[in-house]
C-alpha positions in Angstrom: 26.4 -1.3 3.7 24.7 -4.5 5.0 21.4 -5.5 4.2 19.5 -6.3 7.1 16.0 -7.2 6.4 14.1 -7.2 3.2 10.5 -6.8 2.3 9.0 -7.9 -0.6 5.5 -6.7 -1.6 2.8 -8.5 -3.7 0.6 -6.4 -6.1 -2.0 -8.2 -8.0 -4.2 -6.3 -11.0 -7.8 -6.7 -11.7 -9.3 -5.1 -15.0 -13.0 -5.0 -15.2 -14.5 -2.7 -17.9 -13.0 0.8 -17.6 -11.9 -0.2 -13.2 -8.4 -1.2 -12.1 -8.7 -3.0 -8.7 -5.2 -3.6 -7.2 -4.0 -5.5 -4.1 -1.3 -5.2 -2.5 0.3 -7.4 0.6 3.8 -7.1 2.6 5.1 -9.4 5.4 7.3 -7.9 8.1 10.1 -9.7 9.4 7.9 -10.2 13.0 5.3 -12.0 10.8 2.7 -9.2 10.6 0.8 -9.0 7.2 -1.0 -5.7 5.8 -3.1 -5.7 2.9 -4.1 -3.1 1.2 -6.3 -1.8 -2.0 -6.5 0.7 -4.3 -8.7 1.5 -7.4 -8.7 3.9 -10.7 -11.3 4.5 -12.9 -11.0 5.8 -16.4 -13.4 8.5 -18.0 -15.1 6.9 -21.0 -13.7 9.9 -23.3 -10.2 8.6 -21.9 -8.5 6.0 -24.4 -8.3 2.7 -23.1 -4.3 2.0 -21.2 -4.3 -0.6 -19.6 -1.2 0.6 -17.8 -2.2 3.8 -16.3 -4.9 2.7 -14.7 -2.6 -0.1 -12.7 -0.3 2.8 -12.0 -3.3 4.7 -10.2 -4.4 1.8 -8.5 -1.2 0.7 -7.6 -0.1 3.6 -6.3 -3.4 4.2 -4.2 -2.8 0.6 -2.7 0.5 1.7 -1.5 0.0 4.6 -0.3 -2.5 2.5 2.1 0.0 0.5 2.7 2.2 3.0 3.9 -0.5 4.4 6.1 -1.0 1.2 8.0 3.2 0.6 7.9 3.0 4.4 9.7 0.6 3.4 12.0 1.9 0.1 13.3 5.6 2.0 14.0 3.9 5.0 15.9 1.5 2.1 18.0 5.0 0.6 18.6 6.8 4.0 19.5 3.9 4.8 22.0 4.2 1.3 23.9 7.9 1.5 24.4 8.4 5.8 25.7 4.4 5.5 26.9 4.1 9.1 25.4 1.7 9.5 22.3 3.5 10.3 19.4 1.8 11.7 16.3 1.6 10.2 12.7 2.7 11.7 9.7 0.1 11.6 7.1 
């Protein structure tokens, strides 16, 4: 199987007391950029992992990701057939 385009995605961290702030950025191959961000917060009772909370907040960034990635391709599938097609969330 050939490999025809490649994304690469940028997650950055940001640990600030007991909140995970994460970023996340991908560039299409037509130039287009999304960003996207996602938090977690851990209960105080909760023991401190660093680790879990980037999970959460990494996974909350890309699932925003994915949203916007969804909504670019159905803007695109709507100009081309001029029908309105419908999202999958």
């Amino acid at each position: 199987m050939q490999t025809l385009v490649g994304w690469h995605i940028e997650m950055e961290f940001q640990e600030e007391g007991d909140r995970t702030r994460a970023a996340a950025m991908v560039r299409l191959g037509d130039g287009t950029e999304f960003r996207a961000h996602g938090t977690a917060n851990r209960h105080p009772s909760d023991p401190d992992q660093l680790r879990v909370g980037e999970e959460i907040a990494g996974a909350r960034a890309l699932m925003d990701l994915a949203s916007q990635l969804l909504q670019k391709a159905h803007t695109e599938i709507d100009e081309v057939s001029g029908r309105t097609s419908r999202p999958i969330h």
